[in-house]
Structure formats: C-alpha cells, structure tokens
SENU-122368 format. One line per field, with one value per residue (C-alpha): residue number from 1; residue in one letter; x negated, y, z. Coordinates in steps of 0.25 Angstrom, whole numbers, plus 2048, in hexadecimal, padded with zeros to 3 digits. Layout:
% residues N
k <- (NUM	...);
r <- (A	...);
X <- (X	...);
Y <- (Y	...);
Z <- (Z	...);
% end
This chain:
% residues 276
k <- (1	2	3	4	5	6	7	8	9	10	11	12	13	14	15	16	17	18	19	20	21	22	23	24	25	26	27	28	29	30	31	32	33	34	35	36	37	38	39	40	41	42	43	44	45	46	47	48	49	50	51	52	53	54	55	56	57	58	59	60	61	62	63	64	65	66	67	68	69	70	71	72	73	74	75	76	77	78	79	80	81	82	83	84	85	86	87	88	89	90	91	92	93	94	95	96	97	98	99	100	101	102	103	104	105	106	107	108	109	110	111	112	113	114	115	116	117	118	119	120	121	122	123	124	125	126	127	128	129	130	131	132	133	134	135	136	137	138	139	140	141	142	143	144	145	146	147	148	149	150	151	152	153	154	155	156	157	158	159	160	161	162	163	164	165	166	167	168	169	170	171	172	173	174	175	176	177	178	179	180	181	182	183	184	185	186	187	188	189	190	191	192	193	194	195	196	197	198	199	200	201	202	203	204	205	206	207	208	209	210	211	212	213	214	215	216	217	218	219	220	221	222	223	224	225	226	227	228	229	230	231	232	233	234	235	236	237	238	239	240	241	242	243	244	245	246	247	248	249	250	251	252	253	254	255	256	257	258	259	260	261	262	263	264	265	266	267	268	269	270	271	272	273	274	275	276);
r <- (X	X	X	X	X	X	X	X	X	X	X	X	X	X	X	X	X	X	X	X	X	X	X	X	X	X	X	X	X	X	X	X	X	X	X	X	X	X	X	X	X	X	X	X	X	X	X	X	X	X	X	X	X	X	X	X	X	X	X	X	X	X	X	X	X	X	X	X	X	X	X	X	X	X	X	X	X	X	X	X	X	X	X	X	X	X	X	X	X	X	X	X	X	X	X	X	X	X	X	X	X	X	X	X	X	X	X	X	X	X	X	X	X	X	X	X	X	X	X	X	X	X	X	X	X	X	X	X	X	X	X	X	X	X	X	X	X	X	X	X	X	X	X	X	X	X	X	X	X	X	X	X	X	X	X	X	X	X	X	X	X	X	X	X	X	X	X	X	X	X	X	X	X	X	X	X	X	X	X	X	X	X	X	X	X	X	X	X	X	X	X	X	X	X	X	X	X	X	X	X	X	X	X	X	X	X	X	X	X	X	X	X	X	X	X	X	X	X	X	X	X	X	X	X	X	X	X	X	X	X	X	X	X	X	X	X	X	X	X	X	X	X	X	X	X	X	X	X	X	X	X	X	X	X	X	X	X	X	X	X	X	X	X	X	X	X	X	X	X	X	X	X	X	X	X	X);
X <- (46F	47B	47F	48F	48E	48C	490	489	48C	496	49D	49F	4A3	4AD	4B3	4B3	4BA	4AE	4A2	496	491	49A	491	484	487	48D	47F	477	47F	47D	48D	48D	481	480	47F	472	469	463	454	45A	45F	46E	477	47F	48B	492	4A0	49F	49D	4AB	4B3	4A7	4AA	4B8	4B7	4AD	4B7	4C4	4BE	4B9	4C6	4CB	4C3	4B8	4AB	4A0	498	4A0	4A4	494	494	49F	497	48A	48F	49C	4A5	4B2	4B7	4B1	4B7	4C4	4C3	4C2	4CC	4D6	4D4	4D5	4E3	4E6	4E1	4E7	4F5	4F6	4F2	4FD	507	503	503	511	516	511	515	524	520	51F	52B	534	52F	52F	53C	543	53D	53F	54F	54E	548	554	55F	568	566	574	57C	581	586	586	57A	57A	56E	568	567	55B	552	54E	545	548	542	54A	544	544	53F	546	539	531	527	52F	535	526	520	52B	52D	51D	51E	529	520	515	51D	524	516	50E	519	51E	510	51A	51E	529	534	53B	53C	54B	554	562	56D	57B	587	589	57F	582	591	58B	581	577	56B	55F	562	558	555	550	546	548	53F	547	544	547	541	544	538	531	52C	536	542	54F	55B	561	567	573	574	581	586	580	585	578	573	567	561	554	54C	549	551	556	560	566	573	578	575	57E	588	589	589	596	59C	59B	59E	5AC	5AF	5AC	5B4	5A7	5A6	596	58E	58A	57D	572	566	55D	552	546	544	53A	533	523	51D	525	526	51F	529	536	53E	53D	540	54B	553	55E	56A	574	57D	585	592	59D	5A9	5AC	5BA	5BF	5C9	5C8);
Y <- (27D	285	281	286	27A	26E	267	25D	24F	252	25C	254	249	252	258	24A	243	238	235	23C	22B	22B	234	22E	220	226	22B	221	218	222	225	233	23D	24B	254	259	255	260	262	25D	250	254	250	25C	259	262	265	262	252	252	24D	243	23D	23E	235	22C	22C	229	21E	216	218	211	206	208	205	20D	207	208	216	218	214	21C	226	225	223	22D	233	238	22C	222	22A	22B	21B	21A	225	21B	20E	214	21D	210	208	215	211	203	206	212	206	1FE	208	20A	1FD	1FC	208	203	1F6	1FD	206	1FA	1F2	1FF	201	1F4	1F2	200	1FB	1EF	1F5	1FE	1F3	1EB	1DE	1D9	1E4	1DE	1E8	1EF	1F4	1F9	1F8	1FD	1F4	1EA	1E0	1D2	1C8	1BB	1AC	19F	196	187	181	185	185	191	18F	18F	19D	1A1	19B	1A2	1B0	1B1	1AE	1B7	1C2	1BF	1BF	1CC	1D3	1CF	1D3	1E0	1E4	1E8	1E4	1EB	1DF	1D8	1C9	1C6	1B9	1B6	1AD	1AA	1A9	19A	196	1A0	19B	18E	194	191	19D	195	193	19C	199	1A7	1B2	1C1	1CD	1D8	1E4	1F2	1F6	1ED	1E6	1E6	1DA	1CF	1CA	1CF	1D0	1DB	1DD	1E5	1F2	1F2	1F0	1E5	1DE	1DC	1D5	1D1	1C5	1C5	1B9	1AE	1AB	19C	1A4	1AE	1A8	1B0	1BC	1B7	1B4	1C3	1C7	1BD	1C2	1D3	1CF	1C7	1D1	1DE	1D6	1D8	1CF	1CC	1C5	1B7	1BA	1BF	1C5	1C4	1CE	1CE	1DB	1D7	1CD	1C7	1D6	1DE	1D4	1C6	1BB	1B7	1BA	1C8	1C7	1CF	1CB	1D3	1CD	1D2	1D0	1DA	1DE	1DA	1E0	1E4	1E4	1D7	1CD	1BD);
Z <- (5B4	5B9	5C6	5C3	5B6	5BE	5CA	5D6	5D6	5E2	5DC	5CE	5D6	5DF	5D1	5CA	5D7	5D6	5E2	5DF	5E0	5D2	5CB	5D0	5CD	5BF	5BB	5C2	5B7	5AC	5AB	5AF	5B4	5B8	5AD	5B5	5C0	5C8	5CD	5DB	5D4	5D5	5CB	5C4	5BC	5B1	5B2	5A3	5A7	5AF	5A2	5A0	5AD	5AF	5A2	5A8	5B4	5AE	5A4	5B2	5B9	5AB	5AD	5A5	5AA	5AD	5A3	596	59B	59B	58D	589	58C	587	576	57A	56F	56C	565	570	57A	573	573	582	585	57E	584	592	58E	58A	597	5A1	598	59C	5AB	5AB	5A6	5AF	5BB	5B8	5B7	5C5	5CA	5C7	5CE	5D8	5D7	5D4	5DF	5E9	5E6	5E8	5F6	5FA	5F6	5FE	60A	60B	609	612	60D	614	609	5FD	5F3	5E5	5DE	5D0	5C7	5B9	5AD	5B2	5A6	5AB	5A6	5AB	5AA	5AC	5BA	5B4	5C2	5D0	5D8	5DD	5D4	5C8	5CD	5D0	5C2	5B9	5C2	5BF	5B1	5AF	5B6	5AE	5A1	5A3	5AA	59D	594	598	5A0	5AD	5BB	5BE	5BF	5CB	5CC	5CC	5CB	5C7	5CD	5C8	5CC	5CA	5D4	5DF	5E0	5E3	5EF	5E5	5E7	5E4	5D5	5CF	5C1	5BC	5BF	5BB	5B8	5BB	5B5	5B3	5A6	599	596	589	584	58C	58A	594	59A	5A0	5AF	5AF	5B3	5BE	5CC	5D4	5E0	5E7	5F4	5FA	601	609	60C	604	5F6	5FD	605	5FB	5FC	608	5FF	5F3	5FE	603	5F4	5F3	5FE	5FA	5EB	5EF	5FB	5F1	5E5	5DD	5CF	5CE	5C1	5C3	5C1	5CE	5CF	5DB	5DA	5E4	5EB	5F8	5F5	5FA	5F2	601	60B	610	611	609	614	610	600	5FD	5F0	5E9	5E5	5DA	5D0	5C8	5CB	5BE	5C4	5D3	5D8	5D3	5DA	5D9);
% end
C-alpha cells in the first residue's frame, strides 16, 4: 500500500467536512467503507472515493434516504445516475423558487417596518408610488369573522395559484361614507401586489402622488386620521379620488396588541391647487 494514496478516517473526514462518526456509521450500514483496512484495523480511504461521497452527501442533503441512496449504489450506471441527477436539479429548482419567494417576504416586510419605525405618525403628507396590482374580494357579512373567512380564502386562493407570498393585506373606502363619518364600512379585502400575477384576475393601482396618513391603534378610531387628512387636503387646496386605501404596515407579526397597528392611509392626488 502506498501510504501518500490514501488517507485515515480523520483526515477523510477533515477533508470531507463530515465526523469520523459519519464514515463509521456509513460502513457499518454498508453505504460507504474504506477502500482499505490495515493490519492494525484502521480504515484507509482513497482520494479516488471523494466524488463517490460527495455524491452520497449531496443526495442526503436532498433528501433522499440513506437507503435508496444505498441502492443506487449497488446496480449504479450512467443512465440511473443520469435519472437521479434530474429529479434533484429538478427538486433543488423548486426549493430555489421557494427560497426566493421567501427571501422577498422577507425584504417587503423588512422594508415596510423599517419605514414605519422612522415615521412620525402625526405628519400627513404626499407620497408617490409605482404602478401597484391588487386582487380583491367583495365581504358579504360585516362581522370579523366574515373579514377573517374571506381575507384566508383570498390568501389561500392567490398562495395556491401563483405558489408566492409576497402580497399585503389592504382595504378600500370611499368617499361617500367618510363624508358621512362613516369609517366602519368595509366591504372589500385587497392583496396588494408588486409584481403582476400570472394565473389571477386584477386590477391595477395607479402609479402617482398620494396624500397619505397614518392612524395607530385600533381600526374603530381611524376617524380622527380621516379628519387630519381632511383637514391638510382643504388647507393645501388638494383634489383627492373618492376611492382610500388603508394598508397595514404593523401589525400582530412586529408587536403584541392592537394598540400598536400601524395603518397607512392614501388616496391619489387628482389635481393639487384647486379653489371651491
């Protein structure tokens, strides 16, 4: 045997990044043994068994078990090998698509409270936004369960149809109920979103000034928000749509009670600088 061929369990496991308990339990199982077994009893692997078990490696971390990987093993060929490789590219595409529709979860979400945690919620004033699509459901019933039941089914719908998660729960409210103090009247539930969406039907958002508020604290007092808003749009001489849309930026995912939700208000601007 030459020495300068092979290496000991520790130092194929240091090279491998696996415990030298990996290798062990992989030949007692009759996965993966040394190449050789000294006089002494020590295990001595071949730096030719390296791609074999980064192989072995890679298919495990894929989720194959140990013991079809095993079974690969013993009747291997080219064209089963070829076979395998092709369901896990195929399994390692679907978990990239779902690691990124996470990862802008996450960005979406990180972004909209970093935002918030640097806003004064007292400020009313004019923000301008891209182009946005929305799905959105008619509420039949006016209790929180019926706002619950269909928001969930409208999650669930646009989840299983688009396989994505990157949307904001939203509401609109209109004009001819707010200039009757009217602020409970919600009839409606949005998905906003930022990219269009495949497979749904939509409307789109449109892309423009906004005269935006905030109110924080429970939905039943969002009155005294619309009042501010009133109050800069006719002081600024600013023409608004009749159409609202409350978007939930803090809500029970950053903080413990309703106390703390923080909702966005806006409306787009139609013409500023008008007179009565």
């Amino acid at each position: 045997m030459d020495r300068n061929l092979y290496m000991t369990t520790g130092e194929f496991a240091a090279l491998m990044g696996v415990s030298k308990h990996t290798l062990f339990h992989y030949d007692d199982i009759g996965l993966f043994s040394p190449e050789y077994v000294a006089e002494n009893g020590y295990r001595m692997y071949s730096r030719y068994q390296l791609e074999t078990l980064e192989t072995i490696l890679m298919l495990r971390d894929l989720g194959m078990p140990l013991k079809e990987i095993r079974q690969f093993l013993q009747v291997r060929s080219p064209k089963e090998l070829v076979r395998i490789f092709a369901e896990r590219e195929q399994q390692i595409e679907k978990e990239l698509s779902r690691l990124k529709t996470m990862q802008g979860w996450i960005r979406q979400r990180r972004k909209k409270i970093s935002m918030v945690m640097q806003q004064d919620f007292s400020d009313i004033g004019i923000h301008h936004f891209p182009e946005r699509y929305y799905l959105i459901r008619q509420i039949d019933g006016t209790s929180e369960k019926d706002y619950m039941e269909k928001t969930n089914r409208l999650i669930l719908d646009f989840k299983h149809a688009e396989q994505r998660n990157d949307y904001e729960v939203a509401y609109l409210q209109y004009g001819k109920n707010l200039s009757r103090q009217i602020y409970n009247a919600y009839d409606n539930v949005l998905l906003l979103l930022e990219q269009k969406p495949k497979h749904m039907e939509y409307r789109i958002m449109p892309e423009g000034d906004y005269l935006t508020g905030f109110h924080v604290g429970h939905w039943n007092a969002i009155g005294e928000a619309y009042a501010r808003m009133e109050a800069y749009r006719k002081e600024h001489k600013i023409q608004t749509d009749m159409v609202y849309l409350e978007r939930d930026m803090v809500d029970q995912l950053a903080v413990t009670s309703v106390e703390e939700y923080v909702t966005e208000i806006a409306v787009r601007i139609v013409h500023e600088n008008w007179t009565d």
